[in-house]
C-alpha positions as CSV (number, residue, x, y, z in Angstrom):
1,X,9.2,0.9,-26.0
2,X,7.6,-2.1,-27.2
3,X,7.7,-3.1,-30.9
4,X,4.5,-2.6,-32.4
5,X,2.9,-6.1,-34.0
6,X,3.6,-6.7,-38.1
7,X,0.6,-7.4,-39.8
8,X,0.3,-11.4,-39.5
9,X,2.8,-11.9,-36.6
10,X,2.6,-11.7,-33.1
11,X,4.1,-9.3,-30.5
12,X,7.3,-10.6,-28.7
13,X,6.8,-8.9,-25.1
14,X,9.4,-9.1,-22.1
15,X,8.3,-10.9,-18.8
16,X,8.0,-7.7,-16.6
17,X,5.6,-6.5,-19.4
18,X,3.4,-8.9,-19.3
19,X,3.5,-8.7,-15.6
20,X,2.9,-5.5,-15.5
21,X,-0.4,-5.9,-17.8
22,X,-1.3,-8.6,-15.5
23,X,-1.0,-7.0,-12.2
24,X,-3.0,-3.9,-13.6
25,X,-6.0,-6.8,-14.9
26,X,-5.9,-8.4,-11.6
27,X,-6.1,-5.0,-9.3
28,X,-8.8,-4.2,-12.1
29,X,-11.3,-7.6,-12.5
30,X,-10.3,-9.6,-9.4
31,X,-8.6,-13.1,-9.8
32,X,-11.6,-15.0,-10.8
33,X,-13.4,-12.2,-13.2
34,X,-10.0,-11.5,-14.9
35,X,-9.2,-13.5,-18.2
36,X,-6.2,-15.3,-19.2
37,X,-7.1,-15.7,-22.9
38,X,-8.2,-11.8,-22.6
39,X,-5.2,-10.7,-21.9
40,X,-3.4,-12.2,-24.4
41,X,-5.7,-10.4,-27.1
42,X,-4.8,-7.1,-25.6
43,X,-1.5,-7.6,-25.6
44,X,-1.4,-8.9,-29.3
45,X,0.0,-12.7,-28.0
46,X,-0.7,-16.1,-29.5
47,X,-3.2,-17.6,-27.2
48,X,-0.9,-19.9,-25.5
49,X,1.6,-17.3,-24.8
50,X,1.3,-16.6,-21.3
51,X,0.2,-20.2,-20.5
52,X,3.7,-21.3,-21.8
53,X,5.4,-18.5,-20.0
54,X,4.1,-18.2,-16.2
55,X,1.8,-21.7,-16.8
56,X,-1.3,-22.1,-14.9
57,X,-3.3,-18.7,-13.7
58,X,-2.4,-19.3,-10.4
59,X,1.3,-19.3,-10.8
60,X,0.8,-16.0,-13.4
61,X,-1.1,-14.0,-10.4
62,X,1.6,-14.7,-7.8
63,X,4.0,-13.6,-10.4
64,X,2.2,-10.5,-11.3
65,X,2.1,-10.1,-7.2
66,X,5.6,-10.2,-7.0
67,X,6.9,-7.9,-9.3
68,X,3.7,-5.1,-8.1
69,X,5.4,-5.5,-4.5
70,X,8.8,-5.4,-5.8
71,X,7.4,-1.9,-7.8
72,X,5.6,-0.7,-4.4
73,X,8.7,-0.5,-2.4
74,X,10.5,1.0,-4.9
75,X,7.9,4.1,-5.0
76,X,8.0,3.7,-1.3
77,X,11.7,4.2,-1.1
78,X,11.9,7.1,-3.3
79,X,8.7,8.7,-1.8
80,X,10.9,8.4,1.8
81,X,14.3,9.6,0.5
82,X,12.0,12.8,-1.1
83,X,11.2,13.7,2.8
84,X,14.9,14.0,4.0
85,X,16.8,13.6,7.2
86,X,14.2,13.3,10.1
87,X,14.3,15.5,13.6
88,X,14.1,11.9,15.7
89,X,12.2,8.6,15.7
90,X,9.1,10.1,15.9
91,X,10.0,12.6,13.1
92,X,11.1,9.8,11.2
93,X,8.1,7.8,11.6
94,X,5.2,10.1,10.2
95,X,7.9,10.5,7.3
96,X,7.3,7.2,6.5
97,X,3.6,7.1,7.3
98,X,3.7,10.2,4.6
99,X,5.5,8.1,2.1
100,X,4.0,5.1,2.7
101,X,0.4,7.2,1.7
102,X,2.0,8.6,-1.3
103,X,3.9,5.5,-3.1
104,X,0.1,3.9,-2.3
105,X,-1.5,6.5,-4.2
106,X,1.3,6.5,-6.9
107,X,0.6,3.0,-7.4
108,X,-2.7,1.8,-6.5
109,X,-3.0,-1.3,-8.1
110,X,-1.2,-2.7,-5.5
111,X,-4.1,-1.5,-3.0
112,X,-7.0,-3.0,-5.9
113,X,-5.1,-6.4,-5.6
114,X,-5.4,-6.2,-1.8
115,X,-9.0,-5.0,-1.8
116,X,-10.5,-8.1,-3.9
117,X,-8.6,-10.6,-1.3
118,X,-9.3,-8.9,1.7
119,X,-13.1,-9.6,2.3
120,X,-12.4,-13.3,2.9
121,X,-9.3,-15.5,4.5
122,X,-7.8,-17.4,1.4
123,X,-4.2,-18.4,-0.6
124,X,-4.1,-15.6,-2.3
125,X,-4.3,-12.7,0.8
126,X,-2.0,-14.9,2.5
127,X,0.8,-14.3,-0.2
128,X,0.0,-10.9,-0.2
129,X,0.3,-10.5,2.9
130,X,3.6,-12.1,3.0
131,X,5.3,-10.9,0.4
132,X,3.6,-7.6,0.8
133,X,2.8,-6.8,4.0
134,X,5.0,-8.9,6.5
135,X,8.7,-7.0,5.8
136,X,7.3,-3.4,6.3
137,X,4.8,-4.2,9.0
138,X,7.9,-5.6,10.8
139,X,9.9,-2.6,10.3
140,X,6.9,-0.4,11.6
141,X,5.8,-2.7,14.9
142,X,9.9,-2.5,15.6
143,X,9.5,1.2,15.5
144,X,6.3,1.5,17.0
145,X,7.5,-1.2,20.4
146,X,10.3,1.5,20.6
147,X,8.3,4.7,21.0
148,X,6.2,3.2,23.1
149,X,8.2,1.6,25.6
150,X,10.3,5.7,25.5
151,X,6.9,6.6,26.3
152,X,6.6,9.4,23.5
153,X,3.4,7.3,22.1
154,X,0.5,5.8,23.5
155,X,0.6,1.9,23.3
156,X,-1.0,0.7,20.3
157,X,-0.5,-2.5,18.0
158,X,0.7,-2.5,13.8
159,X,-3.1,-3.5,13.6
160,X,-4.9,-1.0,14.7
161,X,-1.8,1.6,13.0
162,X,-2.4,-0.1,9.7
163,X,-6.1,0.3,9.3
164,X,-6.1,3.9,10.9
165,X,-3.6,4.8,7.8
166,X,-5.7,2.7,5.4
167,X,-8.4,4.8,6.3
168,X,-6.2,8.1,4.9
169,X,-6.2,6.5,1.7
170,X,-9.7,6.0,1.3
171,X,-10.2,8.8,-1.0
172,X,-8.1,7.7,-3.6
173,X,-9.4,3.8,-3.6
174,X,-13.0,4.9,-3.4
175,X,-13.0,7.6,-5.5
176,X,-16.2,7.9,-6.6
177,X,-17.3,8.1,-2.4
178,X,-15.5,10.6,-2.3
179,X,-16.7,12.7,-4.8
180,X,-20.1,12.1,-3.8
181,X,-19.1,14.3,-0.5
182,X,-18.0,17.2,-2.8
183,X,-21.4,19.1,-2.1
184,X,-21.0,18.8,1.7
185,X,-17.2,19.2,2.0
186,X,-16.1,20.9,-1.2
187,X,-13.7,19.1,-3.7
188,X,-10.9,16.7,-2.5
189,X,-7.5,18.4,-1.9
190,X,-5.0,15.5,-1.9
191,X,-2.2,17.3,-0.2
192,X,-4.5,18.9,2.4
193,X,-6.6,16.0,2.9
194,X,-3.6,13.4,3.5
195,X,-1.4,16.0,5.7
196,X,-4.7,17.0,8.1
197,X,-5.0,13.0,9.0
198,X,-2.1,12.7,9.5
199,X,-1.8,15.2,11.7
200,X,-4.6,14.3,13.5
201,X,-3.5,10.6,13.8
202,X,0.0,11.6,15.1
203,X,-2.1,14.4,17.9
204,X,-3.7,11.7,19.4
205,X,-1.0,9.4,19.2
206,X,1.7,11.4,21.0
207,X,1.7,11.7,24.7
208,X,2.3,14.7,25.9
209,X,5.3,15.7,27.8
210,X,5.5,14.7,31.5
211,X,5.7,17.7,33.7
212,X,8.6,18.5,35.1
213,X,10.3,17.1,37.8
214,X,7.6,14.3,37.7
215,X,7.9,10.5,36.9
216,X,5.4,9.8,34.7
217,X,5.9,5.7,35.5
218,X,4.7,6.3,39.3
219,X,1.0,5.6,40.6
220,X,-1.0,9.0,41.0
221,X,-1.2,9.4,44.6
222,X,-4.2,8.1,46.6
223,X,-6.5,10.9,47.4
């Protein structure tokens, strides 16, 4: 716990705090509406803190970036490992879809910091999207190329997957959408809301089996 300020002095704060304070103000304001000097006030720092620490902004928001992500995957693994052993791939695969969901919605400043890059092509979605996105899009597309070429899912690409599982989490990063709908679709169930789409994404995902006997890679036969 963090020592509170003596009258007259200011707060000595670790790194990862700061960080931490920073990556919330980012995922909160944006990059350009979010203030340096600011967030030295809230946290009770000498106006030069920070600067001396991270330096410029710039450097302080890639920072803040990094230890978010590092944070993210940690939910995410923990969020996975809750789910246990998985039936098969496929199993295995909305397990980590269902994690994936749930770490997002544990820790959605990580989603705010995305959402205020995202509209336009720039440094800063760039780095997210490396540090970010990049090492578990890679696992996924891996896992994805597999199941399709066993044939157990239709082809599709870590695109169109993404955004179709973005779209699951659209409750919880537009909350106040969502509550709008309460009078048409009754209040939000968070369980039954993320469990439903994903269900219906994995239905129309999965082939069905081939018949038996049949070879599902042949040509239907000319009529």
């Amino acid at each position: 716990m963090d020592e509170p300020a003596r009258k007259g002095r200011h707060r000595i704060l670790s790194d990862e705090v700061i960080l931490r304070a920073a990556a919330k103000a980012f995922a909160a304001e944006g990059y350009e509406a979010m203030s340096v000097r600011q967030l030295n006030v809230d946290l009770g720092l000498s106006h030069e803190t920070i600067r001396q620490r991270f330096g410029s902004k710039r450097h302080l928001y890639f920072a803040a970036v990094d230890l978010a992500v590092e944070h993210f995957y940690t939910l995410l693994t923990e969020e996975r490992l809750a789910l246990g052993a998985p039936e098969d791939e496929l199993d295995d695969l909305r397990r980590w879809v269902r994690a994936f969901i749930a770490a997002s919605v544990r820790f959605p400043e990580l989603s705010n910091l995305v959402n205020h890059e995202a509209g336009t092509p720039g440094e800063r979605i760039d780095y997210l999207y490396r540090v970010g996105f990049e090492p578990g899009m890679a696992f996924f597309a891996e896992v994805l190329d597999r199941l399709v070429r066993d044939e157990v899912i239709y082809p599709i690409t870590i695109r169109d997957a993404f955004f179709l599982i973005d779209a699951v989490m659209s409750p919880f990063s537009q909350p106040g959408l969502s509550l709008a709908f309460d009078s048409l679709a009754g209040p939000l169930d968070e369980t039954t809301h993320v469990d439903s789409l994903i269900e219906l994404l994995f239905r129309g995902l999965v082939r069905p089996p081939a018949p038996s006997g049949s070879d599902s890679s042949s040509p239907p036969a000319a009529g």
